[in-house]
VOGU-3710 file (C-alpha; in Angstrom, 3 decimals, decimal comma):
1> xxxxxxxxxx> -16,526/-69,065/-24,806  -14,676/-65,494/-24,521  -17,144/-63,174/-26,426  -14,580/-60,093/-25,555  -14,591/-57,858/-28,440  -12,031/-56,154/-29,163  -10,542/-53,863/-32,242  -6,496/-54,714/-33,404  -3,994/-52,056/-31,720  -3,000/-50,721/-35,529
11> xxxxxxxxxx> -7,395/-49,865/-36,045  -7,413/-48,123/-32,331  -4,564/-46,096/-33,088  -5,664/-45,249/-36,446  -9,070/-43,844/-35,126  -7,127/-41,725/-32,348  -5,214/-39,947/-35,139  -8,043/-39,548/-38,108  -9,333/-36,435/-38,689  -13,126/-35,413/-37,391
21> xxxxxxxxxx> -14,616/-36,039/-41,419  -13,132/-39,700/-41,431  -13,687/-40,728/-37,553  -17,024/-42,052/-38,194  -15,365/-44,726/-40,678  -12,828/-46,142/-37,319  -16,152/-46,784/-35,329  -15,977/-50,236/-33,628  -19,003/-51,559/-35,268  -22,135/-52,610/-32,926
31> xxxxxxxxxx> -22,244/-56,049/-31,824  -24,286/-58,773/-33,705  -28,417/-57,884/-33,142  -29,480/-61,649/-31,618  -32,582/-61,262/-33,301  -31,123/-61,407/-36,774  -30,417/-65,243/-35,668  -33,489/-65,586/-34,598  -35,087/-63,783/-37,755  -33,203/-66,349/-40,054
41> xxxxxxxxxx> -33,957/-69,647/-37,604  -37,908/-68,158/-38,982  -37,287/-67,962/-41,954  -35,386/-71,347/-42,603  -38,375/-72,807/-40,799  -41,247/-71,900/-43,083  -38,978/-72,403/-46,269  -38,433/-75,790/-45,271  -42,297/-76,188/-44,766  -43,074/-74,203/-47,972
51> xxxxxxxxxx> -40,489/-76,168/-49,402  -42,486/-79,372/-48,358  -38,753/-81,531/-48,060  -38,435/-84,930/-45,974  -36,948/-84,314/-42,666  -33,333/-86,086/-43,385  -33,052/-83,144/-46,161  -34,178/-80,579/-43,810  -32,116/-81,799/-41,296  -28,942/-80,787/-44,086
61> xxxxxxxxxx> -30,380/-77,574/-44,741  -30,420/-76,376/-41,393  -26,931/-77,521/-40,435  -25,143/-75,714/-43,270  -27,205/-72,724/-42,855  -26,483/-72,667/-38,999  -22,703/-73,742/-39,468  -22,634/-70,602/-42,214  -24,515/-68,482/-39,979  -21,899/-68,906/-37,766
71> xxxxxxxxxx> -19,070/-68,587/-39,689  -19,898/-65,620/-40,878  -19,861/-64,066/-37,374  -16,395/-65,756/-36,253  -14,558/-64,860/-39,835  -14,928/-61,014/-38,719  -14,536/-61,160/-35,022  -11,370/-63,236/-34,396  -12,602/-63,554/-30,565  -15,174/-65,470/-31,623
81> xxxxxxxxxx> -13,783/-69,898/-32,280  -14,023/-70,641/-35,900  -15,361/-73,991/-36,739  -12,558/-74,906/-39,502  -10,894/-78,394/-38,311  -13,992/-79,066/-35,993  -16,441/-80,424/-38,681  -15,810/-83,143/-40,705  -14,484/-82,045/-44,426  -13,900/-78,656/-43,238
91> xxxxxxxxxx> -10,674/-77,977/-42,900  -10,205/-74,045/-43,411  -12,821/-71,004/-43,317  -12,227/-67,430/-44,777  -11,449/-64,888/-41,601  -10,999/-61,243/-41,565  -7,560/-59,003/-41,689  -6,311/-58,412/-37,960  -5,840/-55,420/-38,735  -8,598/-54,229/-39,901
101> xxxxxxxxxx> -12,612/-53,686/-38,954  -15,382/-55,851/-39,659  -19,102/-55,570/-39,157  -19,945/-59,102/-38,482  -23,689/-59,033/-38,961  -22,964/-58,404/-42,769  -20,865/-60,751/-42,934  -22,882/-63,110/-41,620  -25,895/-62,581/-43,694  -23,735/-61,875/-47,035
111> xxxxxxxxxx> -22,358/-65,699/-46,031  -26,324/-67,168/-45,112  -27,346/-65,280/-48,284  -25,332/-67,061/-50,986  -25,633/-70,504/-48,997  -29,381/-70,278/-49,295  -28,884/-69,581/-53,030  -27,772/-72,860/-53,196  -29,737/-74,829/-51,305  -32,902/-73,865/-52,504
121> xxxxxxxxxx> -31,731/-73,071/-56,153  -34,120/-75,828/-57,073  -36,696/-74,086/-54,363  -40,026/-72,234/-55,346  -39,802/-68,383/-56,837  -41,586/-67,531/-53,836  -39,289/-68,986/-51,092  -35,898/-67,683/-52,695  -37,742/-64,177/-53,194  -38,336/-64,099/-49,622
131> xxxxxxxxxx> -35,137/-65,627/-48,600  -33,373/-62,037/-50,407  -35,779/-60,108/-48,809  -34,627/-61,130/-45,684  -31,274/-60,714/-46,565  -31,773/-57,514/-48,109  -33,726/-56,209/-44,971  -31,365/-57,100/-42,268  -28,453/-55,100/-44,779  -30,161/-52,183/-45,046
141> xxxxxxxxxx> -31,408/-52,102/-40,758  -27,515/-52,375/-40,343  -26,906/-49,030/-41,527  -23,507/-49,714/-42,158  -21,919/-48,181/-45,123  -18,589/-47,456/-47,443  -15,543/-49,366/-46,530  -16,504/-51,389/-43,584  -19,793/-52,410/-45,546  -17,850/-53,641/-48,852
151> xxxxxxxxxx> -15,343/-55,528/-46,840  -17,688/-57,343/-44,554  -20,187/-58,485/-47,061  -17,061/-58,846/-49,213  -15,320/-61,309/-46,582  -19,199/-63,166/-46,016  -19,357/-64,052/-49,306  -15,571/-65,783/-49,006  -17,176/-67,377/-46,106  -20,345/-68,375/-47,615
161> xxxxxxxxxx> -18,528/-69,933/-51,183  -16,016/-72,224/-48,874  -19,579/-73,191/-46,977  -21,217/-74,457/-50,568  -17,257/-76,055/-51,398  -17,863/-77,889/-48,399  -21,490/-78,989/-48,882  -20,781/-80,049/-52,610  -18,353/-82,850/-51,164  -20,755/-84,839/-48,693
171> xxxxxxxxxx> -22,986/-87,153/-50,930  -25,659/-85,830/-50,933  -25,869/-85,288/-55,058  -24,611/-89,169/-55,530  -28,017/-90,233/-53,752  -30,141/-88,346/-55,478  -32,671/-90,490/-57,893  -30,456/-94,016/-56,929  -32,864/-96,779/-56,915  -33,926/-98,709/-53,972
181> xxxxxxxxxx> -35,411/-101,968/-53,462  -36,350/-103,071/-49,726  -35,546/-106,637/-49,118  -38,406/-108,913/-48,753  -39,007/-111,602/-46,015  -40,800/-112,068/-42,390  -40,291/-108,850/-40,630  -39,443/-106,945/-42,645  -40,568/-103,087/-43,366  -43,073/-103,002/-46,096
191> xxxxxxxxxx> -44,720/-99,168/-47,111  -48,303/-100,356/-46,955  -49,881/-96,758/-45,498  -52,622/-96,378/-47,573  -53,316/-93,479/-49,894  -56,398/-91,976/-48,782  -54,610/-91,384/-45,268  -52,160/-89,057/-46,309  -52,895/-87,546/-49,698  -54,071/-83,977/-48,395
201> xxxxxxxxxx> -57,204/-82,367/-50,495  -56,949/-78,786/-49,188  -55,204/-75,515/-50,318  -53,921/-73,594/-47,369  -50,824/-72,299/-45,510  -50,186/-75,809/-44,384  -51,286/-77,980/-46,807  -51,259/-78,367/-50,890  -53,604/-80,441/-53,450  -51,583/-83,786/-53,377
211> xxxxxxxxxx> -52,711/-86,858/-55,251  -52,608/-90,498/-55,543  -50,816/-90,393/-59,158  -48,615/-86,969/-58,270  -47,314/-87,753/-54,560  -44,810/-85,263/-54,661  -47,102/-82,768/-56,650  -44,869/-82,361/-59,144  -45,142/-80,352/-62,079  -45,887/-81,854/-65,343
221> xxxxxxxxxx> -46,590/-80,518/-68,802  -50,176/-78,937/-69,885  -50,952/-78,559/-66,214  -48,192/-75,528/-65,093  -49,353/-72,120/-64,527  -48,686/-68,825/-61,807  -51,728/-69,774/-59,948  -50,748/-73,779/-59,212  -47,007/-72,597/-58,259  -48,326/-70,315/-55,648
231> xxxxxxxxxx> -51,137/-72,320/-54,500  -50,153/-75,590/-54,985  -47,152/-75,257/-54,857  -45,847/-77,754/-57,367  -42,005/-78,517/-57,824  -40,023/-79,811/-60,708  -39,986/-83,024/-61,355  -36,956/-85,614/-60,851  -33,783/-85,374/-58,800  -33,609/-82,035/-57,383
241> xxxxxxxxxx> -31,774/-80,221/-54,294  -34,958/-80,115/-52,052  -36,831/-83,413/-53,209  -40,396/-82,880/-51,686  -41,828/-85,385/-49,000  -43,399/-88,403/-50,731  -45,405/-90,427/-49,076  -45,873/-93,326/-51,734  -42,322/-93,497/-51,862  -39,102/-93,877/-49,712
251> xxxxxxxxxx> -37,340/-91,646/-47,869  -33,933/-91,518/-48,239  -32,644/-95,002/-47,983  -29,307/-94,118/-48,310  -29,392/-91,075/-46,058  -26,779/-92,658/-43,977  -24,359/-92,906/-46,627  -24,196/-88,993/-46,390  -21,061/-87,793/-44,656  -21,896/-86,843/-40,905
261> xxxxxxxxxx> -20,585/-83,530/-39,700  -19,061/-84,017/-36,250  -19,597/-88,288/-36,149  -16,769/-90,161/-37,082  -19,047/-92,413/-38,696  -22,933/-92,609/-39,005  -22,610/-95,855/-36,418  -20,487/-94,117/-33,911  -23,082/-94,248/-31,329  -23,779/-97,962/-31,383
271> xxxxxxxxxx> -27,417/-99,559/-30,344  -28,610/-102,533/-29,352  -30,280/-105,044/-31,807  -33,902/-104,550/-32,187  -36,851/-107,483/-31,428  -36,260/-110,835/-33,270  -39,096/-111,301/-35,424  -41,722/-113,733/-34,350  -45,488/-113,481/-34,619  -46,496/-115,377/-31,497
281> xxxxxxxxxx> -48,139/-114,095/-28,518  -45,303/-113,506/-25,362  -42,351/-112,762/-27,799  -40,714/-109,566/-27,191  -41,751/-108,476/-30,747  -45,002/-109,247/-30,028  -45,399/-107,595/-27,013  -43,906/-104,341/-28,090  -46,589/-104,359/-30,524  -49,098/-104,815/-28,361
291> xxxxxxxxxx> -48,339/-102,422/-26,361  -48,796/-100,012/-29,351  -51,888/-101,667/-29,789  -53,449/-101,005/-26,332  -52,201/-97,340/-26,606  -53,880/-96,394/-29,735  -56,842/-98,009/-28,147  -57,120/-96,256/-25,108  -55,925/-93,173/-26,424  -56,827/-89,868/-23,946
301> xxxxxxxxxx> -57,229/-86,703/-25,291  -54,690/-85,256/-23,999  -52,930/-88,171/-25,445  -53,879/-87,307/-29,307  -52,990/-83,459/-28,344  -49,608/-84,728/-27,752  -49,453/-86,889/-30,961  -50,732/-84,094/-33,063  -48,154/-81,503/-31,274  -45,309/-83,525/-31,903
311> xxxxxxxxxx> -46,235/-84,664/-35,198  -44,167/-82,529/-37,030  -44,816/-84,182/-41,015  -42,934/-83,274/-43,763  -44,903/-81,907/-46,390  -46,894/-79,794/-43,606  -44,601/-78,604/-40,803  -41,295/-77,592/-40,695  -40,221/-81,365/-39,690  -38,534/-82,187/-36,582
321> xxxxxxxxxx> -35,422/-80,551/-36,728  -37,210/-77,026/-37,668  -39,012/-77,852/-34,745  -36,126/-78,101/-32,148  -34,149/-75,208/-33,625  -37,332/-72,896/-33,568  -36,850/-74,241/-29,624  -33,374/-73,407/-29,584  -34,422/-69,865/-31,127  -37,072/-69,245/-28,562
331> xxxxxxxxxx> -34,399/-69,481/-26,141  -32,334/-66,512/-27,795  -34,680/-63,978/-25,760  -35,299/-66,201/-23,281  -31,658/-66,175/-22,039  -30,685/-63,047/-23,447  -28,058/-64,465/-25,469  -25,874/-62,373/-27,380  -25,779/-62,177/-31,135  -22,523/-64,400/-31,108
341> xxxxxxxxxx> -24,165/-66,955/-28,448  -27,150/-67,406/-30,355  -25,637/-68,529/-33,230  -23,141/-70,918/-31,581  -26,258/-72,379/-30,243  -28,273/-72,403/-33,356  -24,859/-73,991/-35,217  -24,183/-76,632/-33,006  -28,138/-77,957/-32,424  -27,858/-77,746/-35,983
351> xxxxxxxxxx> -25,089/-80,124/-36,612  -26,665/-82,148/-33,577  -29,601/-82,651/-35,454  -28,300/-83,351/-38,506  -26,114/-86,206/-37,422  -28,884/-87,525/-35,348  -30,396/-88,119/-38,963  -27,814/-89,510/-40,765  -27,247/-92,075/-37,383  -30,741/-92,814/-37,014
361> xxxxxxxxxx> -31,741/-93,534/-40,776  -28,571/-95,662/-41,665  -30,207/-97,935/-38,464  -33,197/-97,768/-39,715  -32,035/-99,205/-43,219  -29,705/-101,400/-41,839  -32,504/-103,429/-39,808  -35,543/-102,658/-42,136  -37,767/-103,342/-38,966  -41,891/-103,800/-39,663
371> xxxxxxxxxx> -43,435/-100,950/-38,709  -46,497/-101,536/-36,032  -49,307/-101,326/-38,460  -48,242/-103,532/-40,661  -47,311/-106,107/-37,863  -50,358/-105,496/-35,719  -52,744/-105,924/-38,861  -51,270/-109,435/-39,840  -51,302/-110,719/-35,976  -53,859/-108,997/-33,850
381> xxxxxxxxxx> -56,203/-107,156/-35,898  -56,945/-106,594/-39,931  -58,167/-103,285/-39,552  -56,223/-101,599/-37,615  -55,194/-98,121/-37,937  -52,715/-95,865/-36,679  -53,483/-91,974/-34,946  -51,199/-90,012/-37,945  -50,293/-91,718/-41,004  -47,309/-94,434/-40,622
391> xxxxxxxxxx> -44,479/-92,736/-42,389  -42,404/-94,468/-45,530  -39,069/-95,625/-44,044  -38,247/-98,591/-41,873  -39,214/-98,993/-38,061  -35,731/-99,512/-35,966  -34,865/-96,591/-34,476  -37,021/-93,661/-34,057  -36,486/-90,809/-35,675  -38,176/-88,200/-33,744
401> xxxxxxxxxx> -36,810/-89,652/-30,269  -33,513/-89,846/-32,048  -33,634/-85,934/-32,914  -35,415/-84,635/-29,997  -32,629/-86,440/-27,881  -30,084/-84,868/-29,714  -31,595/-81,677/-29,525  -32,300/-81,764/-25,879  -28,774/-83,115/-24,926  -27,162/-79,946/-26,854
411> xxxxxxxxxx> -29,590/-77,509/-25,583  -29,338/-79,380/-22,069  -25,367/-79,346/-22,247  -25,318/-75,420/-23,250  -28,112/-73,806/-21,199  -28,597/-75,923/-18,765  -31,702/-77,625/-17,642  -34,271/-74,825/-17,564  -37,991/-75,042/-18,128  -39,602/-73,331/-21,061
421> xxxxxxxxxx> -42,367/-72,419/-23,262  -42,864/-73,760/-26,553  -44,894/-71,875/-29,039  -43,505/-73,093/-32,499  -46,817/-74,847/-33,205  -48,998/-71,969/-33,301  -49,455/-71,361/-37,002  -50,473/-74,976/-37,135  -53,490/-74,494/-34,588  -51,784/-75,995/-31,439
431> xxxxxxxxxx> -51,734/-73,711/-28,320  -48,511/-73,354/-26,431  -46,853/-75,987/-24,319  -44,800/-76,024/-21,424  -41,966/-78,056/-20,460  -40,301/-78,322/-17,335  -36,942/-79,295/-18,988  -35,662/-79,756/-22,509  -35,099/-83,632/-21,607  -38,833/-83,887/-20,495
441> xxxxxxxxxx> -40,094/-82,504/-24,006  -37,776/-84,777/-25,973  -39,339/-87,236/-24,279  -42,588/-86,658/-24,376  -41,975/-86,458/-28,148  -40,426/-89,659/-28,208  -43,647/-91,417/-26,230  -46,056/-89,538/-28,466  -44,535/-91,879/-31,222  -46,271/-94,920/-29,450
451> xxxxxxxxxx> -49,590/-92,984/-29,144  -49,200/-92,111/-33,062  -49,178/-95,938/-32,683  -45,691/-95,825/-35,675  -43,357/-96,973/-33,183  -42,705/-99,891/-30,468  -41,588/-98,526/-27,115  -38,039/-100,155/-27,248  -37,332/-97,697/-30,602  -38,696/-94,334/-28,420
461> xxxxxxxxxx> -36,254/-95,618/-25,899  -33,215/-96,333/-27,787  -33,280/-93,840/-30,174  -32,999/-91,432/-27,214  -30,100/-93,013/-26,232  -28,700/-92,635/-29,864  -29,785/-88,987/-29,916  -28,467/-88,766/-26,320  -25,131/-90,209/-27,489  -24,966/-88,133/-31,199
471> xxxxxxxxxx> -25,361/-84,644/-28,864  -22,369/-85,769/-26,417  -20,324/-86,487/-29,711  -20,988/-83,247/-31,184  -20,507/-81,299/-28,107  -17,033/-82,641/-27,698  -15,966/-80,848/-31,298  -17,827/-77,270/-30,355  -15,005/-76,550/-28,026  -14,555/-73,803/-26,513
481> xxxxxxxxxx> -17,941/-72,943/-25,642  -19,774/-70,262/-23,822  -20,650/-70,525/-20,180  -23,734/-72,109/-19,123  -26,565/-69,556/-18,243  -27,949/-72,130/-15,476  -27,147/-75,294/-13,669  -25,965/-78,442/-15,867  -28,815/-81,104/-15,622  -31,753/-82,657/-17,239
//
């Protein structure tokens, strides 16, 4: 990707001819500060958590706020590839005059500010508060002012408007509050977690007062004041644009009806069919769930360190995609990416991501696979439990080896295969981890699914493939891209 920046011949020969009092204004403005990617990658992160959404609808968030992020950038520097006729549904993107000047960093956050106003309008006072203080911060630290100031953030809110156009026509508002009834029958995915496993007590950073008759902790009449929006954090009630995680429920059963971003079609990537149901001993079903079994039974501690790392809830964390983009933004510094790198990286792990969901959860509701627990419980033993809480959606594929394939092919396919240091996890009490290559953390999040004992080894392994398969897809529409800082590999 040619990063060469470069002002039009009419600007340069302007600023040879103006005066002393107006040269100032033909300045070629400084590049795009990397760490104001980074700084919004940490934001989106804890609003998502904050926020307490599902991981599909982080999953959206993040891609549109990456893809804007982007956009931003490339509409004011014409050397940098616009994504218009990449992504599915969007077919043209505001861009600068040739002619004339742009500061791209406002432009970019005039674009990410008025996308965020949109996808969290429904969000808490506190997270869109801190979303325009953000915003307002990185402004103001730019310095720039006059002219070049009112037509960047001018041209970022062009971009950021066609951004929202775009997001309005993908399906996401048709799916909101649509019924859904599983279908019943042997093998078939039931939501039978039980309450007391995952309706959190405690009011912290991390967690919120959540009960068996308010799941989503939503507010409700007689019981609303400053101290429970700030504390507990309680959300309106009903179809909204950042539904919070409910456990009681189900996520997003039509999640793959949502229109993918670089797929052709959710099913694209094709996979295998899972396990035939059976409940004897020696059937591959079986098997796969005993294998589950003996995990959880023999579970190390290093073992539960890995499940807890990797856990990644929604409701608690920042879900799996904040996860791998809080990866990808580690590796801004890391590699000493430039401000325009850094966001084609952040864009297209976003859109990586984001498909992987949409592939992954139309699988998982075409199949409607038993999940281990309730399969082990009915065959091997009635008590049985789980390490983490089994999750409410359908077995067949999963998700997080899905995502974290898709993640690690992109990352793999742009940097190279480099080890790293992963220290997203730290606010939620793990200590750092090191990896030796993306591909080795994706999966070892992908086996800690078996330890968590909600997944049978054949889903780990063929929703990497998926994931593995969504990132190859995706890569093949972010073309041109930068050179590779290391090796290809892993």
């Amino acid at each position: 990707m040619n990063m060469t920046r470069t002002l039009p011949a009419r600007v340069r020969l302007a600023c040879v001819i103006a005066t002393a009092a107006s040269a100032a204004a033909c300045a070629r403005p400084q590049p795009t500060d990397p760490r104001m990617v980074a700084e919004w990658m940490h934001a989106l992160y804890g609003a998502v958590r904050v926020e307490r959404v599902s991981p599909p609808v982080a999953s959206r968030l993040f891609a549109y706020a990456t893809v804007g992020l982007y956009s931003g950038i490339s509409g004011a520097n014409h050397s940098v590839p616009s994504l218009a006729g990449k992504l599915n549904g969007l077919t043209a993107l505001p861009r600068g005059d040739a002619n004339q000047s742009y500061d791209e960093t406002l432009s970019a956050v005039a674009a990410e500010r008025l996308i965020l106003d949109s996808l969290f309008r429904d969000g808490l006072p506190t997270t869109r508060a801190a979303l325009d203080r953000l915003a307002d911060s990185l402004t103001t630290a730019r310095g720039a002012t006059g002219a070049l100031a009112d037509r960047s953030i001018e041209l970022g809110r062009r971009v950021g408007l066609a951004i929202v156009a775009w997001s309005h026509g993908d399906g996401f508002d048709s799916t909101r509050g649509r019924p859904y009834v599983p279908p019943k029958g042997p093998g078939l995915w039931v939501n039978d977690a039980p309450v007391s496993t995952y309706a959190t007590q405690n009011v912290s950073g991390i967690s919120q007062v959540v009960v068996a008759g308010n799941p989503t902790n939503a507010r409700r009449g007689g019981a609303v004041s400053d101290r429970g929006l700030i504390l507990d954090r309680q959300k309106a009630a009903g179809p909204t644009t950042l539904p919070a995680a409910n456990m009681a429920g189900i996520t997003e059963p039509y999640w793959g009806q949502i229109r993918p971003f670089a797929l052709a079609t959710w099913d694209e990537c094709t996979v295998p069919l899972p396990p035939q149901w059976s409940p004897k001993p020696g059937t591959p079903l079986y098997e796969q769930a005993k294998h589950v079994f003996d995990a959880v039974k023999g579970l190390t501690p290093d073992q539960k360190t890995m499940v807890l790392y990797w856990a990644d809830n929604g409701g608690e964390s920042g879900t799996p995609a904040g996860h791998w983009l809080s990866i990808a933004s580690q590796m801004v510094a890391e590699k000493h990416l430039s401000g325009d790198e850094a966001a084609w990286l952040m864009a297209q792990t976003g859109v990586s991501l984001a498909d992987a969901f949409t592939a992954v959860w139309g699988y998982k509701f075409k199949y409607n696979v038993i999940r281990p627990r309730t399969f082990i419980r009915s065959t091997m033993d009635p008590a049985w439990e789980p390490t983490i809480p089994t999750p409410p959606f359908p077995e067949y594929l999963s998700g997080h080896s899905t995502v974290s394939g898709a993640a690690a092919g992109t990352l793999t396919s742009v940097l190279g295969a480099i080890a790293f240091e992963d220290s997203t996890s730290i606010p939620l009490g793990h200590a750092v981890r090191k990896f030796s290559s993306f591909r080795a953390a994706a999966e070892e999040a992908g086996l800690s699914r078996i330890y968590a004992g909600i997944h049978y080894p054949v889903s780990n392994v063929e929703g990497g493939n998926l994931g593995r398969c969504v990132a190859a897809k995706v890569a093949a529409r972010f073309v041109p891209a930068f050179p590779k800082h290391d090796a290809p590999g892993g």
